[in-house]
N, C-alpha and C positions, 0 to 999 in steps of 0.2 A: 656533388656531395650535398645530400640534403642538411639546411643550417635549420636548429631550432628555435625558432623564434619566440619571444614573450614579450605581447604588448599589455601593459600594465593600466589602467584606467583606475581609473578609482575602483386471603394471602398468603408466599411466603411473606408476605408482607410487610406485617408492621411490629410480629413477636423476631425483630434480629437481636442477634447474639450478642452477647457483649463483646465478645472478641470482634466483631465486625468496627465497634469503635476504635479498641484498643490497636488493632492494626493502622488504621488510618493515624489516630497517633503518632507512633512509631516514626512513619515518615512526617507528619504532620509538625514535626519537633527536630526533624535533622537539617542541619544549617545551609544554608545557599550558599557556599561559599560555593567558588571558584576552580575547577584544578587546573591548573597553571594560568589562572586569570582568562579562562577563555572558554571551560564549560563547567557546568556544574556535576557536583559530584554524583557519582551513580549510584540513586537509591537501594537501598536494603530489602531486596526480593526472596522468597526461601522457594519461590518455587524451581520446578527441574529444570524446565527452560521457561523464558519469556523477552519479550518484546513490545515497546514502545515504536509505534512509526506515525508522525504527522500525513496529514490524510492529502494536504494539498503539495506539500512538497514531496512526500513520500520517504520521506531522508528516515532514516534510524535513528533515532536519538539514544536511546538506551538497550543492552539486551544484551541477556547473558544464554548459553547455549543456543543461541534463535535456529540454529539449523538444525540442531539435530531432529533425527527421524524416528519421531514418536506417534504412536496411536492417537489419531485426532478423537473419539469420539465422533459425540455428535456435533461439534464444530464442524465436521463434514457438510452439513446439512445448510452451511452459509451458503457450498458451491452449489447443491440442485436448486438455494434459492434463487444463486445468479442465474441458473441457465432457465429458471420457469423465468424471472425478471425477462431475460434477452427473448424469449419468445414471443412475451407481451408486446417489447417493444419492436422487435419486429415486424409483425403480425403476423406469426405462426400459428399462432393462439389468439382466442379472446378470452378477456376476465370471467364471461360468463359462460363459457364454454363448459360441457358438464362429461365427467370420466367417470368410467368403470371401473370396480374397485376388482379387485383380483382376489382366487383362496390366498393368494402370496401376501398379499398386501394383509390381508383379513388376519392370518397369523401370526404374522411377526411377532407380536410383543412388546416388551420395552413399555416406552409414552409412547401413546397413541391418540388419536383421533376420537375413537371406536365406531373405527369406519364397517361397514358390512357388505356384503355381495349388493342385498339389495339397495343400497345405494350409489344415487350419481352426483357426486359433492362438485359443485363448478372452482375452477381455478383457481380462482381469488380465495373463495375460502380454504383449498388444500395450501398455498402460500398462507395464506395466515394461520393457520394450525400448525406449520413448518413452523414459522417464526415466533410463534407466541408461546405453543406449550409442545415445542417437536415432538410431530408427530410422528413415528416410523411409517408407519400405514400412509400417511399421506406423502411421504417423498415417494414412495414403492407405487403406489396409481399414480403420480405427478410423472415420474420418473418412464413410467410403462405410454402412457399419454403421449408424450412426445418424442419416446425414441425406440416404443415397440417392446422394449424389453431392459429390465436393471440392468444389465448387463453391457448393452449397446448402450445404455445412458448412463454408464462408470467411461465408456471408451470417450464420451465429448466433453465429461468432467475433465480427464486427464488433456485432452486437447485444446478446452480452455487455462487448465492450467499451467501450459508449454505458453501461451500467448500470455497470459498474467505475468509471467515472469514467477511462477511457483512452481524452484527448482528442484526441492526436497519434498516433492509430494506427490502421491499414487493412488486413487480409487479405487476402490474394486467393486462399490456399494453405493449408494444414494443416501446412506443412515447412518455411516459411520459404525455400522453393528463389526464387531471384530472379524475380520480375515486376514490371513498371509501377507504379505506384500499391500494391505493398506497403512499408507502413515501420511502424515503433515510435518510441517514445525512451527513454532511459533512466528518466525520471521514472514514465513508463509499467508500464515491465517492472519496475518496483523495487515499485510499487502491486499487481500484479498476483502477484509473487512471495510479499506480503504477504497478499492472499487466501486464497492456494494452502493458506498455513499456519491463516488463520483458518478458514474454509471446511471446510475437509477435513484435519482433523490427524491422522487416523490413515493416510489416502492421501499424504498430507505424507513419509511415510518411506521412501517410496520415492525419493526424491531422495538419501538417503544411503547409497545401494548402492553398493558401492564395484565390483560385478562382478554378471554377473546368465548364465545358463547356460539357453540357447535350443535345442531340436532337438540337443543334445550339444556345440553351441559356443561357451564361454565367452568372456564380451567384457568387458572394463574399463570404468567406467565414467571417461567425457572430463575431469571436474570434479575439477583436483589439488586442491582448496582441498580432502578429502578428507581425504588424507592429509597436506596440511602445517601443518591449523588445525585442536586438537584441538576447539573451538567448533563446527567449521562443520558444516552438515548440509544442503546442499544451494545450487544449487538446477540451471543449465542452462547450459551453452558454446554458441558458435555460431562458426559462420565462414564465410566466403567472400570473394572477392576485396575485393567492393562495400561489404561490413558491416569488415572487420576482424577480429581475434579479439576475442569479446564473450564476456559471462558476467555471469550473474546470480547470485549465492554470499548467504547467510544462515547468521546464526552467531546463539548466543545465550547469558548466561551465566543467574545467579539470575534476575534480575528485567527485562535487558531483552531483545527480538529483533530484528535489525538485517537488512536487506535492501539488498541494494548491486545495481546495475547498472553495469557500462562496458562503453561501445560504443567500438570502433577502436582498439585497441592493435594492436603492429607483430607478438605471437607469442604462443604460447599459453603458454608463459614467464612474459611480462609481462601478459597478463592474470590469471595466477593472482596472480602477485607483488605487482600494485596493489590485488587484489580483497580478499588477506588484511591490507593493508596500509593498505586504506579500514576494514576489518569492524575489525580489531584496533585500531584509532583510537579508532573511535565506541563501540567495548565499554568502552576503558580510562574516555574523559572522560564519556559520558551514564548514567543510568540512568532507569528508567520508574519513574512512581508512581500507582495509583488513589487520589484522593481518595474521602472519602464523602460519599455521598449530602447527608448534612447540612450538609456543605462547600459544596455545589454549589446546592441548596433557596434559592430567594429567593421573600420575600411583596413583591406589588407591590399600587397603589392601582387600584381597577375604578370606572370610570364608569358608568352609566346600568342598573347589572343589582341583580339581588336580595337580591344580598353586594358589600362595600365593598373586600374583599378577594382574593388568589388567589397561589396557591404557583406558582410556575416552577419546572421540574426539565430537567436536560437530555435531550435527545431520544433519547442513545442511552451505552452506559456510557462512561464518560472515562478515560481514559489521557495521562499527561501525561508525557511524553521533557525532562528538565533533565539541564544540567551537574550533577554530581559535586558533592556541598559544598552545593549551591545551595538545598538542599530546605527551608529557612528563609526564601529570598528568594522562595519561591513566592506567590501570591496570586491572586484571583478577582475579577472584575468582571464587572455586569451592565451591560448596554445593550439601551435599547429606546426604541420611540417611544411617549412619553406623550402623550396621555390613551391609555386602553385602555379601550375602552368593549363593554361586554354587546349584544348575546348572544355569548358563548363559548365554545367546544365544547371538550370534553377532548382534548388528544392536538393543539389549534391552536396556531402555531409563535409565540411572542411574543418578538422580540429574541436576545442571543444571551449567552453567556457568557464571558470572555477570559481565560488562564491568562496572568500575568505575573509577569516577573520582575523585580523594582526593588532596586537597591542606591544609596543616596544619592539625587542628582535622575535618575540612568539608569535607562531602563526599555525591557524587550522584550516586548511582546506575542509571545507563544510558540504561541499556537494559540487558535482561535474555536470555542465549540462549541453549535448551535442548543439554542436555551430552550423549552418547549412546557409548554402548562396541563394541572396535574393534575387538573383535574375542570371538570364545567359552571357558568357560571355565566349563568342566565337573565335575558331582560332584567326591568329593572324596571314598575312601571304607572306610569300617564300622567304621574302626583305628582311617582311616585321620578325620574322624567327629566328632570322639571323641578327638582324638588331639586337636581338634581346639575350642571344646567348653573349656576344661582348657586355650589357649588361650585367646580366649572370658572374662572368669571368671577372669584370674590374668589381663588382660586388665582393666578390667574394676574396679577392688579393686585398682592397681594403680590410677586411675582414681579418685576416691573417696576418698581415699587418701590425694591426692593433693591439691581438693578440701577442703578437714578439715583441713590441713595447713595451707591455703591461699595461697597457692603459683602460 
């Protein structure tokens, strides 16, 4: 009978709106307090969905409908930036490499480029036309470039977005331009935004161009969060009837980085104004902290192998997003299903790890992070397995024991 164990250890530029202030405000003025002494309260959002996720932890701090399956717009146009990024870096591509623009590409519409047949725009600057003033015309060459056809390059959007861990979302396009069966959600593009920055931090700054100068025609970049949030440095707008005005914005100060998405506000206005208004919230009350290694390190009991013993470490580095103040009330916990019995391979996933935070009898479990063994542990011979089921057995009659006591 497996026993569960818990070991405990410790321009548009510079004419913005007045409502662009007044929104910041709003939250700029609503109180820190506490709900239940242990997060702070959830800011005042009107938009249809949205989401808050810290970039290094990944945790959610705030978000209301984050899943639902809405028309991303051109917030689409983050993922063909991932997939031009992962080409760079793997060298499928070079920056200077130069593409053929297509009639496909030539027509679309929308923001553009004003790409033409007779042009061969290289990489780099169809990526920065993407990012700075989305381009349609340029994801549609970008997109034709590396996978032969939009088409084939909506099928390795969705492929990367099965590995992102982006579970409410469908391609069908490279543009975000409306079809059937394409949508995101906020939770989504907020996960996704956060890549952007892990993944590719020197391609990451291209997001904070504020103007970018194509074939002699200079174009502003959409994203006022820009110029109204000295924090912010990226990330993509979107719009269209069906989606609303959307935007994905990241800001960051010393120690933490913050990724917002809102989908369906009524203007591009109010999308700036909630977007600085979300980011400026979660910089004032959170900050991020890496524990160490030795923080995180637990020895657990091994069954039936040729050591009694075995270290857990977490699977991948930790980053933990708390309230402000709170860095005292932090704490660790292991879970796993005991016995653990040999053969065990290094790098096998054994339970998991839980960053909480407890004040008095209140407690939140703040984030779950998988456990894996530092090294092999073989089984044992015929003896040591029998050895170890009499451990097992008076184990576990202790155990019951105690239990009929009360104690």
């Amino acid at each position: 009978m497996a026993i569960r164990r818990l070991v405990y250890l410790f321009t548009p530029a510079l004419r913005v709106s007045r409502w662009l202030a007044v929104g910041a405000l709003l939250v700029l003025l609503m109180p820190p307090a506490y709900a239940d002494d242990l997060w702070p309260d959830t800011p005042r959002i009107s938009a249809k969905s949205w989401a808050l996720v810290e970039a290094h932890s990944q945790q959610v701090l705030f978000a209301k409908n984050a899943d639902q399956e809405l028309a991303p717009a051109s917030l689409t146009k983050l993922m063909t930036l991932y997939l031009g990024f992962e080409a760079i870096k793997n060298k499928k591509v070079q920056p200077n490499d130069r593409a053929a623009v297509s009639k496909k590409a030539w027509k679309i519409g929308g923001s553009t480029m004003f790409l033409e047949p007779r042009m061969t725009p290289r990489i780099d600057e169809l990526l920065h036309g993407i990012a700075t003033f989305s381009g349609n015309d340029a994801c549609i060459v970008l997109a034709e470039y590396l996978s032969g056809s939009e088409e084939a390059f909506a099928d390795h959007m969705n492929a990367k977005a099965a590995i992102l861990g982006m579970t409410h979302s469908h391609f069908m396009n490279a543009t975000g331009w409306p079809a059937e069966g394409h949508y995101s959600s906020a939770h989504d593009m907020a996960l996704l935004g956060a890549a952007l920055w892990r993944d590719f931090p020197e391609q990451y700054k291209l997001f904070a161009e504020r103007d970018y100068t194509f074939d002699g025609r200079r174009q502003p970049n959409r994203n006022r969060l820009l110029w109204i949030m000295p924090e912010a440095d990226g990330l993509k707008t979107g719009h269209t009837k069906a989606a609303g005005y959307c935007l994905v914005g990241s800001a960051k100060n010393d120690k933490t980085r913050l990724v917002s998405a809102i989908f369906g506000t009524e203007s591009d206005a109010a999308r700036a104004s909630q977007s600085k208004a979300l980011l400026g919230y979660g910089l004032r009350q959170f900050t991020s902290v890496r524990p160490a290694t030795r923080q995180l390190r637990r020895e657990i009991e091994v069954f039936h192998g040729k050591e009694n013993q075995l270290y857990l470490e977490p699977k991948h580095p930790v980053w933990v997003t708390i309230p402000k103040g709170m860095e005292k009330k932090l704490s660790f916990r292991l879970s796993y299903d005991s016995p653990v019995s040999a053969p065990i391979k290094k790098g096998q996933a054994i339970g998991a790890i839980e960053g909480i935070l407890q004040m008095g009898d209140k407690q939140k479990i703040i984030d779950r992070i998988p456990m894996v063994a530092v090294r092999d542990v073989a089984e044992a011979s015929w003896f040591g397995r029998q050895w170890d089921e009499l451990r097992l057995w008076w184990k576990q009659r202790s155990a019951e024991e105690q239990q009929g006591s009360g104690e």
